[in-house]
N, C-alpha and C positions, 0 to 999 in steps of 0.2 A: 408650574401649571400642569394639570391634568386635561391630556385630551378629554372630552365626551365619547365614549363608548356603546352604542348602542346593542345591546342583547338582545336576540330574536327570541320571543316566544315560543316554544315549541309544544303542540299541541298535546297535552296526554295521550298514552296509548288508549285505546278503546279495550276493555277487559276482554281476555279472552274466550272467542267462541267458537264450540265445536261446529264441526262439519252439521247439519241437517240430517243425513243418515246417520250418523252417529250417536245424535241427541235422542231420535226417536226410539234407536236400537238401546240405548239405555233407560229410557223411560219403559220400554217393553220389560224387559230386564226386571224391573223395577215390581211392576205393575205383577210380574209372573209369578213372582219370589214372593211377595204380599199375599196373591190368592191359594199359593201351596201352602202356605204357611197358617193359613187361617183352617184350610181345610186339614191338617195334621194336627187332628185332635183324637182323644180318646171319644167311646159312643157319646158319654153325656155331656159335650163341647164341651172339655176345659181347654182352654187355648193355652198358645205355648207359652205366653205369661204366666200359667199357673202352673206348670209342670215345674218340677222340683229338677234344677240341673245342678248335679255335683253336688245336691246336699245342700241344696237353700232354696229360699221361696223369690220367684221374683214380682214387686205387685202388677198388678195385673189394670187396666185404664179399664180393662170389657167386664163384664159380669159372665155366670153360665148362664144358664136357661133359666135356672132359678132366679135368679137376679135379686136373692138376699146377700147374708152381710160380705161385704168386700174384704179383702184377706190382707194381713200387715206387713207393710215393704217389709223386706227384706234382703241386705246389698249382695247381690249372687256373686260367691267365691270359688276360686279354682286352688287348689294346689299344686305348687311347681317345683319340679325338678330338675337339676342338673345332669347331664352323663354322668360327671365327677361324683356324684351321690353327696352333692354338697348340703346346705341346708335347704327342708323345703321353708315356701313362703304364700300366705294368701294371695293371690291374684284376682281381681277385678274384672268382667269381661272388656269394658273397653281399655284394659292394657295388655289385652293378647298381644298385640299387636305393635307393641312397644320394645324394641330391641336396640338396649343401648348400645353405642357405638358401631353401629350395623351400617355398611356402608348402602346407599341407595340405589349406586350403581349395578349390583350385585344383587344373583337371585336370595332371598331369604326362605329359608324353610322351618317350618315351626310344625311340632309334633305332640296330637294330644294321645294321652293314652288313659285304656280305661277299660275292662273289664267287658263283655257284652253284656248288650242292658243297663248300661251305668250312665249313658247321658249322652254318650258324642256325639248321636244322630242330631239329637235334639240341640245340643250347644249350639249344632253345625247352620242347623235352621234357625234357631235364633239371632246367630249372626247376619245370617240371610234376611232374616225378617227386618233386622235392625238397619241392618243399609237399607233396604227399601221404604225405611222411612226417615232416612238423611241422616245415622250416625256410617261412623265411619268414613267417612268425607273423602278424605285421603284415598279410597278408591273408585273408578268412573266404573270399573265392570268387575261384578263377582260374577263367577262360575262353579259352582256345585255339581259334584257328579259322585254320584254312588259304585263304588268300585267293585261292589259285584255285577254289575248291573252292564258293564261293559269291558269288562273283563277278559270275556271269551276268548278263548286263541284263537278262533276263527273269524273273528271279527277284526276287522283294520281299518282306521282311520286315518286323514290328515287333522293336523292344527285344527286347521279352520272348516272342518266339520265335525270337528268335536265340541268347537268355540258357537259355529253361526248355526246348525242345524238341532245341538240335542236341545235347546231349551226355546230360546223363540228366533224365526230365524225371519231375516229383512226383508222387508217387503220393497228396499230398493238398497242399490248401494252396498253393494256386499262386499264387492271388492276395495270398496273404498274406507269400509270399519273394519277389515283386514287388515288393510294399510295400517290405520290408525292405533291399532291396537299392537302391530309390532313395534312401533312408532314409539309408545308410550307404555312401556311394559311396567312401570315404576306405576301405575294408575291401575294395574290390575292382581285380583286374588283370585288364585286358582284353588278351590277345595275339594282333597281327593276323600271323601267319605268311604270307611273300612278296607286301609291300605293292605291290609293281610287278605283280601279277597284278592289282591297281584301275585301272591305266593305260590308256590309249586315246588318242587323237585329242581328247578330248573334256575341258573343262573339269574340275578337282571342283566338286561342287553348292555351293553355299550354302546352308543351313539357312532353309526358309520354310517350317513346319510349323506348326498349331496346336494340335496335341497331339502334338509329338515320341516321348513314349513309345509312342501306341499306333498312330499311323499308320503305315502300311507301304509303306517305300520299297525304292527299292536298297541295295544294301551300299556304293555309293559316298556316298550322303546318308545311309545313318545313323551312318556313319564321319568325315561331314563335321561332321554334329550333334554326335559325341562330341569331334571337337578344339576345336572352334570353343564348346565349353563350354556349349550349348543343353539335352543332357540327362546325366545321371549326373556332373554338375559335381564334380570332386573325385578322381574314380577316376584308377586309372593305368594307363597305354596303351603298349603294349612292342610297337613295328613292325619287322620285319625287312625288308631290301631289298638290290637288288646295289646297290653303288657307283653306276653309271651310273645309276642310276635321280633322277629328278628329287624325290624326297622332298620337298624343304624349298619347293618350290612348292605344295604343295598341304597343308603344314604351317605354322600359321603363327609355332610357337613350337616348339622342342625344346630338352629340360632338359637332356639328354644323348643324346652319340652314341658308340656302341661299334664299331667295327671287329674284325671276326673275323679271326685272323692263322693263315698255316697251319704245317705240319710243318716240322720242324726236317729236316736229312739223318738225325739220328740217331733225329728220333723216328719218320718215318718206316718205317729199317729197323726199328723196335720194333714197332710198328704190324702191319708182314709178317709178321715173329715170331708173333707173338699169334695172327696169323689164322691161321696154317699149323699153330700148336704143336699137338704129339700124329698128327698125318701123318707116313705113310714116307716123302714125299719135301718134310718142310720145310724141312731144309739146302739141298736143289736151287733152292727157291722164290726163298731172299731171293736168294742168286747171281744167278740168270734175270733177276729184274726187275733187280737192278742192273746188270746186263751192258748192258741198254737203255735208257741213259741219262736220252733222251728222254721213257720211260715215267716212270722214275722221278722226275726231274722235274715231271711231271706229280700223283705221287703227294702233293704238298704238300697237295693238296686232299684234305681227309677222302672227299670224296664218289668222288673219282677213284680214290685210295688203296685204295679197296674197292672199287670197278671192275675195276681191274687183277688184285687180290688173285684175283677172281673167276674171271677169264677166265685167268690163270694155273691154278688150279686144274683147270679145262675142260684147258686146255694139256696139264699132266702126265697129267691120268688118259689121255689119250687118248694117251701116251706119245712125244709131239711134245718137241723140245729147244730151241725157240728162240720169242719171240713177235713180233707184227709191232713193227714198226716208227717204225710213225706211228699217231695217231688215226683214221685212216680207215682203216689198214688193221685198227688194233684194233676197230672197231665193225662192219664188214666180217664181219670171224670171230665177232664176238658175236651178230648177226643169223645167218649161217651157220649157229653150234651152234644158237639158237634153233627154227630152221625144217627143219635138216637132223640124221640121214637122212628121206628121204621115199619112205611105204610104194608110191607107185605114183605113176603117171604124172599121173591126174586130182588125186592130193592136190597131189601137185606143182603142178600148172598152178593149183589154187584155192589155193596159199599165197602163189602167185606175185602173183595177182591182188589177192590182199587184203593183202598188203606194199605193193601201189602203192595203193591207197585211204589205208590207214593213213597212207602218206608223202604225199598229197596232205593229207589231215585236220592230218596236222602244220604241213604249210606255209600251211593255209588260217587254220588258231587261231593262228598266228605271227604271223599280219597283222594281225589282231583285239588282238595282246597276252595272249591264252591259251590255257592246257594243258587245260583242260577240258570239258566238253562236258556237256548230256543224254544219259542213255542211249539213251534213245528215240529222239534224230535221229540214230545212226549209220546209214548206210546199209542195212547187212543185219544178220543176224544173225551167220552168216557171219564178217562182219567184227567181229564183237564179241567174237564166241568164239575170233578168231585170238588178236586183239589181248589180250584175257585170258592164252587159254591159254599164253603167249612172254614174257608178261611186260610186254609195250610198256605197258597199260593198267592203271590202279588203280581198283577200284570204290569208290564212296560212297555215302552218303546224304545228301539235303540236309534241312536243316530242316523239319520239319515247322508248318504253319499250324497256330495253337490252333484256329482256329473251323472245319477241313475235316477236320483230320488226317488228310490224303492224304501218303502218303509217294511221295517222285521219287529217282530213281538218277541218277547221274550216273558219267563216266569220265574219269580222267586221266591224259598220262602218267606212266610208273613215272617217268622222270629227263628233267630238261630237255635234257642233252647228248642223250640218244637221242631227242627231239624235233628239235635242232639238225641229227640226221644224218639224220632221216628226212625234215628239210624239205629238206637240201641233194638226196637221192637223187630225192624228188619231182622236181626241177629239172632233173635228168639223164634221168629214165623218159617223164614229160611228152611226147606229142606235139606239143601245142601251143604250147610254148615252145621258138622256133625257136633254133638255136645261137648267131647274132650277139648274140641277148640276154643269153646269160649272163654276160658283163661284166659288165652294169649289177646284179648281185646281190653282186659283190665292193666292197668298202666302202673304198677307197685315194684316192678324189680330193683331197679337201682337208676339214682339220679342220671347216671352217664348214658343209660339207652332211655330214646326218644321214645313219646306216648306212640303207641299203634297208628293209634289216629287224629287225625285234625280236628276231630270234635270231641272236644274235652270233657266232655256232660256225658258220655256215651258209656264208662263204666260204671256209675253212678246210677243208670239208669236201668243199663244190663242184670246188674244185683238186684234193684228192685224188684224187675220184673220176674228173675228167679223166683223172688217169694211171694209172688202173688198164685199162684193156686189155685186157690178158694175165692180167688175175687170171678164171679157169674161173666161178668164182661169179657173179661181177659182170657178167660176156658171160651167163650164163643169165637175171640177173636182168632184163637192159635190151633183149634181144631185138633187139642192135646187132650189128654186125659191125665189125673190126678201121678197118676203113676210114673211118665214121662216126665212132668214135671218136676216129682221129688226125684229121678235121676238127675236131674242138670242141678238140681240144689247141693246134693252130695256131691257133686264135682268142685262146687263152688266149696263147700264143707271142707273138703278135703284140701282142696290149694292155699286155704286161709290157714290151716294148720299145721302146711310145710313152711311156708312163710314165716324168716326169720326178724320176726317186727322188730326186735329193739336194737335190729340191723339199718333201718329204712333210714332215709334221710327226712329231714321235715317236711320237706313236699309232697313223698311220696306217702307218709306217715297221715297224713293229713288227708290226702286221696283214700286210704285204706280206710280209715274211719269214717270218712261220707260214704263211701259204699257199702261198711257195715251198717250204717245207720239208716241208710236204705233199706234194708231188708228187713229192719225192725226185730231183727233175730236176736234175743237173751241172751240167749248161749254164746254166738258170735262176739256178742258187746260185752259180757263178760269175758271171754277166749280173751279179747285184744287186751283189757283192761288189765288182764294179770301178765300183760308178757311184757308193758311198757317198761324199758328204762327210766329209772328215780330220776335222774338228769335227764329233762328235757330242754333242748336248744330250739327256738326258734326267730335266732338271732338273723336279723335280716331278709326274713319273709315273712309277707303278707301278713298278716291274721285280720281276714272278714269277719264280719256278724257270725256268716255260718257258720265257718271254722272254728269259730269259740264256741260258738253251742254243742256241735260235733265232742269239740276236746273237752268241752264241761263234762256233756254227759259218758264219756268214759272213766274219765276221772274220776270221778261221784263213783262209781265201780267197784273202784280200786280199793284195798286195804292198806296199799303203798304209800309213804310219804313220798311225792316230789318236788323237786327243784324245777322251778321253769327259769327259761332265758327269751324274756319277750322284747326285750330291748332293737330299736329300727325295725318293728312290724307292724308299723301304722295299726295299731291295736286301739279300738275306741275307747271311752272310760267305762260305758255300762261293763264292756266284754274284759278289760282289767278288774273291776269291781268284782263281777263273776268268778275270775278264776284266782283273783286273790282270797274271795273269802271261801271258798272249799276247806274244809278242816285238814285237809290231807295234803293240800301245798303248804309247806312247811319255807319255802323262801323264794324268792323271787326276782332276777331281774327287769327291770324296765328303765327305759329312759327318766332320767330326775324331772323335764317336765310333766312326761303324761303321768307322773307319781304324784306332785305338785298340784296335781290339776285334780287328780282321785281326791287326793287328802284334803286339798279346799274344801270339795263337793262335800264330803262325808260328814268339814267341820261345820256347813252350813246347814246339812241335815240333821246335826245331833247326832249322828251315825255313830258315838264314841266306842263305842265296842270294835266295831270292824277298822276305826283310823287307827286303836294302840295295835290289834292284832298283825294290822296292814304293816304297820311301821316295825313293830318286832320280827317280820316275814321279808322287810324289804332290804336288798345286798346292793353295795356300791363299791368294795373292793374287788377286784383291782379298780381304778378308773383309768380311764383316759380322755383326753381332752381335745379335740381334732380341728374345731370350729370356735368360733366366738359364741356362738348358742351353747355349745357345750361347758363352757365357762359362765354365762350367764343362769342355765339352769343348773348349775353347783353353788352359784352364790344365791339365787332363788330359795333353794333347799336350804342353805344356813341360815335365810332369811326367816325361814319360813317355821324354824326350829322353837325361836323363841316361843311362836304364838303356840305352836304344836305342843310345848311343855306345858303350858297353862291348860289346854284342853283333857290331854291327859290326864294329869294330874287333877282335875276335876272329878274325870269318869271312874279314877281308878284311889283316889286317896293319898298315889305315892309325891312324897317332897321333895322328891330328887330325881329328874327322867329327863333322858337323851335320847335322842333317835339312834339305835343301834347302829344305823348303816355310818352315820356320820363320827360315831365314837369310833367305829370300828375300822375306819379308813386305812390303809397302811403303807399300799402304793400309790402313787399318783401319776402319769405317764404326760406333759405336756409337748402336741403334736404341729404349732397353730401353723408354724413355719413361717418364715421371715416378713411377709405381707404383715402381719394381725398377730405378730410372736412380742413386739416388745406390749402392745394395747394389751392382747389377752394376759400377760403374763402380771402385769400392773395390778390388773381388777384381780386375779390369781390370790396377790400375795397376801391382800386387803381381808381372807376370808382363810388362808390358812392354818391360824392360828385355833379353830374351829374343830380341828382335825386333830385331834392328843395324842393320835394314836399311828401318826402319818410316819414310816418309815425308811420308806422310798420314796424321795420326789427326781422323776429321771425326765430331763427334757432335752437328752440327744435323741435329736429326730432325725430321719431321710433328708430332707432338708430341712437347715439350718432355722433356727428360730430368730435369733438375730436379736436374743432381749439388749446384749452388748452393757456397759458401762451402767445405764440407768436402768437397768433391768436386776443388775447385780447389787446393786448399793440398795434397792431398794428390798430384797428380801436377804441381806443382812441385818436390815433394820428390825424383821421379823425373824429374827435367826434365835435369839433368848425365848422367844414362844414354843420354840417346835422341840419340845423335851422329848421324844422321843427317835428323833430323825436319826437314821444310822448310816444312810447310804444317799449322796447327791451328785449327780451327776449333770455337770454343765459343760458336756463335752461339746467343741466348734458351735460357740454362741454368739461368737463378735462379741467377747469379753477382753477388755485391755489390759493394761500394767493398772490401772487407779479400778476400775472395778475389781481386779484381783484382792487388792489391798485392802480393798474396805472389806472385802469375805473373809482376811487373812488375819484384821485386825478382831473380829467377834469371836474366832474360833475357839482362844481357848474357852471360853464361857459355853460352848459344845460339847456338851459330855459324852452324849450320847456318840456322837459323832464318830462312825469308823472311816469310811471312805468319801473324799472326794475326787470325784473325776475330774479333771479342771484343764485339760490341753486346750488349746486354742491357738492359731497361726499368728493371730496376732500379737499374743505375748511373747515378745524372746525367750528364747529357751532358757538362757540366764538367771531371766526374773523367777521363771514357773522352778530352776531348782533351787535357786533361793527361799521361794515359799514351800519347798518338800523340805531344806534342813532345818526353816521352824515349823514346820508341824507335819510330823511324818505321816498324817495323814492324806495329804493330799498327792494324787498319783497323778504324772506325766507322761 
């Protein structure tokens, strides 16, 4: 018999709920991030639903002002990178935030990066917008703060006036959503927007605090505090920065790195679209800009994109047909519309005079590493109220101290490009910066020394302005005369033709020709165009929109054939289509998918002309194999061959066609290492036979591949295919005594066959000289 047992009930917990100050301090939060967010819009409200971030459209619930046709989802992607320069991968925005195996305990630091003007601002606000209407769950408190904006070294805060005072701060209970927020550091995201506005000369601090939360440093030490895991241990920390920026020096761990990718050609013209739509003359718009290549180009950048848009707009109303040209002569006319007409001669002379401060103040914060400033040390007032009233300037407020609550303004400017052009005009206006100097501000000598300056836009802009001359505005602004002018040109004349170009490395190479292209100079675009080295490498850098327009149009120049190496430089397809079909590239590297991706596109367009040209242009020896991508866009390509012979062979007549690069194979270099070495090597063997002409297959890598046993047997099986193999090398593969044997048993039917490398530890030594006395080919 079983006693009776009675079980007490015990009541459910009651769900959990926040403190009352706390609830209301996040509903503020809330409510704050909603109404900035609505109000960052370009003039003709497109909301941030419709800005294009990273190169996609996201749809949009709101209409513009127009409130015609509503615009087609589209799911907004990021692409991601590893430190390791691993594969990248589309990203979604709600899985920034997703980091497998990340412990929760621990602060997490996630890093986007991106060009200025490419989107981060806007990502950043997005995100913001999106918690404030319940995604993102996972966190009770985001905080946003723009890091130029509070930056200053003369500015010091604590924690928790940087937390309760810069965005909304408590109307009760302050000390008690302090608590709570140390409390709960797993429930908060801290966003440091334009992390290179922390930069200088100058070390990041180290954490030597002995009350980290309440003492009050800089923004560079309590930003040191927060990675370095000293206070709010567990939060998550979303820093945005450009590319160049030295990030991971002053980080000592990141979970994740995001790259902001920009406009497509198509998303682009969408983009135009949108901004013009409900205007009489938005049919004239997208035309205009695309008529200017260069601009358009340019447009990949969301931030630029809407530059243009703008000054387009300026353009039409004012019943003009045509836009500049170049960047300096577009930012030229943007300061022009800005400051002109002008009601009289004294306004005149005082806009004049306070454009050359402004442009000194730009080149003076350039040095420093920043765009912002006190209100209070601008020079006049004068100058504050130019700079306001034209737009160069954006007001703030900084943080307020709990224990003074004195409120400070501060001023930044509206966009870094129009920093970059008012630091290059400084340069030009300058009494004291004699002409022989201005050289030393263009940034071409050799990769190993650092650009002059922080603003990267600034030799680009300097050229231009050289050869502007003849532009009316530009002679009012600099109070030179024609003559003066062609001196500083001939300076410039002169230093481009000691300049040993087909010395430069790709970056720098690439810098030199946007600054020629700037000047619009013949002479110059020719000078460069005949000094290029036939081999160009642009293996693992960049190539923008610009860049490719830049390097087209010297190219096109040239009476040279060259070789280009475009391969890992995120190169878009229009900008590979461009510089593959030039008559004078004569071959070409690129990645097998973005070639995959051309040769599709071309076969969908009928394109047959440029896909056999393309294909006879296109080089795959040596290869090498690093990634599982890398093996899957090699089998892509074999894949891709059959349908490609049928196309060909359509456009051209002939009954027998291979894609060169793939006939032509002859090394093959497998790297995948023991993770994804025995899978990558599998799918490998399955497409080698593809390759006739393959004569090296070497797969001793750094570390070990690990194909072992079934990695062996299995490309013996393909071993009668590869009639031309002369050299195989399977050194330390985790290959045994029975994988030996099956390699040992096809050999003689290897004719070709001179060397094989075959040591491995784990074959006795015994076996491996046993298989060198029947086939002297194989070395130990």
């Amino acid at each position: 018999m079983f006693k009776e047992v009675r079980i007490p009930i015990i009541p459910s917990e009651e769900p959990f709920k926040r403190p009352k100050p706390v609830e209301t301090f996040c509903t503020s939060l809330m409510d704050y991030f909603r109404d900035v967010c609505k109000s960052v819009a370009m003039e003709r409200e497109v909301t941030l639903d419709h800005l294009f971030i990273d190169g996609t459209l996201v749809q949009s619930q709101s209409e513009t002002k127009t409130g015609k046709n509503s615009m087609k989802a589209m799911e907004k992607e990021l692409v991601t990178c590893s430190l390791q320069g691993k594969e990248k991968a589309a990203l979604k925005r709600n899985q920034i935030f997703q980091i497998p195996g990340g412990k929760d305990l621990e602060t997490k630091v996630i890093v986007v990066l991106g060009k200025a003007g490419m989107g981060k601002s806007i990502l950043v606000q997005k995100i913001c917008q999106d918690w404030s209407s319940g995604e993102f769950s996972q966190f009770e408190f985001v905080f946003w703060f723009d890091c130029k904006q509070i930056s200053l070294p003369e500015k010091r805060y604590s924690l928790k006036d940087l937390l309760l005072e810069f965005f909304v701060e408590p109307q009760e209970g302050s000390k008690e959503i302090f608590e709570y927020i140390l409390q709960n550091p797993a429930k908060v995201l801290l966003v440091f927007d334009g992390f290179e506005g922390l930069h200088d000369n100058e070390n990041f601090p180290r954490c030597s605090a002995s009350q980290p939360e309440k003492d009050l440093c800089t923004i560079k030490e309590l930003l040191s505090r927060l990675i370095h895991k000293k206070i709010l241990n567990g939060c998550t920390l979303l820093l945005t920065a450009r590319p160049k920026d030295k990030v991971y020096q002053y980080v000592s761990k990141v979970d994740k790195t995001i790259e902001t990718v920009g406009f497509s050609p198509q998303q682009r013209e969408l983009y135009i679209t949108k901004y013009f739509e409900g205007l009489p003359y938005s049919d004239n718009a997208l035309k205009l800009i695309k008529e200017c290549e260069y601009l358009f180009s340019h447009c990949y950048s969301p931030g630029m994109c809407r530059f243009v848009c703008f000054l387009c707009e300026t353009v039409l109303e004012m019943g003009d047909k045509s836009l500049p040209s170049t960047l300096t002569t577009v930012f030229l006319k943007f300061v022009q519309q800005k400051i002109i007409p002008m009601q009289t001669d004294v306004a005149a002379m005082q806009n004049q005079e306070s454009l050359a401060t402004l442009s000194r103040i730009a080149w003076d914060l350039g040095e420093k590493h920043q765009s912002a400033m006190k209100s209070d040390l601008l020079p006049s007032k004068e100058v504050k109220e130019f700079a306001l009233k034209y737009g160069f300037f954006l007001p703030f407020a900084f943080p307020r101290h709990s224990d003074s609550g004195e409120e400070e303004f501060g001023s930044t400017f509206s966009d870094f490009v129009i920093q970059n052009f008012l630091g290059a005009l400084h340069l030009m206006l300058a009494e004291e910066i004699k002409d022989k100097s201005l050289t030393k501000y263009l940034s071409f000598p050799s990769k190993k020394k650092k650009p002059y300056t922080w603003l990267d836009l600034v030799p680009r802009f300097l050229a231009g302005l050289l050869f502007l001359q003849d532009d009316p505005f530009f002679c009012s602004l600099s109070n030179k005369d024609v003559k003066q002018s062609t001196k500083k040109q001939k300076i410039l004349l002169k230093y481009i033709r000691r300049l040993q170009i087909n010395e430069l490395c790709p970056e720098r190479l690439l810098e030199l020709l946007h600054c020629i292209y700037e000047t619009q100079s013949n002479y110059l675009l020719q000078h460069v165009a005949l000094r290029l080295k036939p081999d160009l490498s642009f293996l693992g850098v960049v190539l923008t929109p610009p860049d490719v327009h830049v390097l087209h149009s010297v190219l096109k120049r040239s009476r040279k054939e060259f070789s280009l190496d475009l391969r890992n430089s995120s190169i878009d397809m229009q900008g590979l289509k461009d510089l593959v079909g030039l008559k004078n590239v004569a071959s070409f590297r690129a990645s097998p998918s973005d070639t995959v991706r051309l040769w599709k596109s071309l076969e969908q367009t009928k394109d047959y002309r440029l896909l056999r040209a393309s294909t006879e242009k296109f080089v795959l020896d040596p290869f090498k194999a690093k990634t599982m991508k890398d093996i899957s866009d090699l089998s892509d390509l074999v894949e891709l061959q059959e349908r490609m012979i049928h196309c060909v062979q359509d456009a051209s007549g002939c009954s027998n066609y291979e894609i060169p690069a793939i006939k032509n194979l002859r090394k093959l270099e497998f790297a995948l290492g023991p993770v994804c070495g025995l899978q990558g090597f599998l799918k490998l063997v399955e497409i080698l036979a593809a390759f006739p002409s393959l004569q090296h297959l070497d797969l001793d890598a750094l570390s070990q591949n690990g194909i072992g046993d079934e990695g062996a047997k299995s490309l013996s099986e393909v071993f009668p295919t590869l009639t031309s193999l002369e050299t195989l090398n399977l050194y330390n593969n985790n290959i045994c005594d029975f994988g030996a044997e099956n390699l040992a048993k096809v050999l003689p039917a290897m004719a070709s066959l001179r060397v094989l490398e075959m040591w491995n530890p784990t074959i006795p030594y015994g076996v491996l000289e046993h298989l060198q006395q029947l086939d002297s080919r194989i070395s130990v």
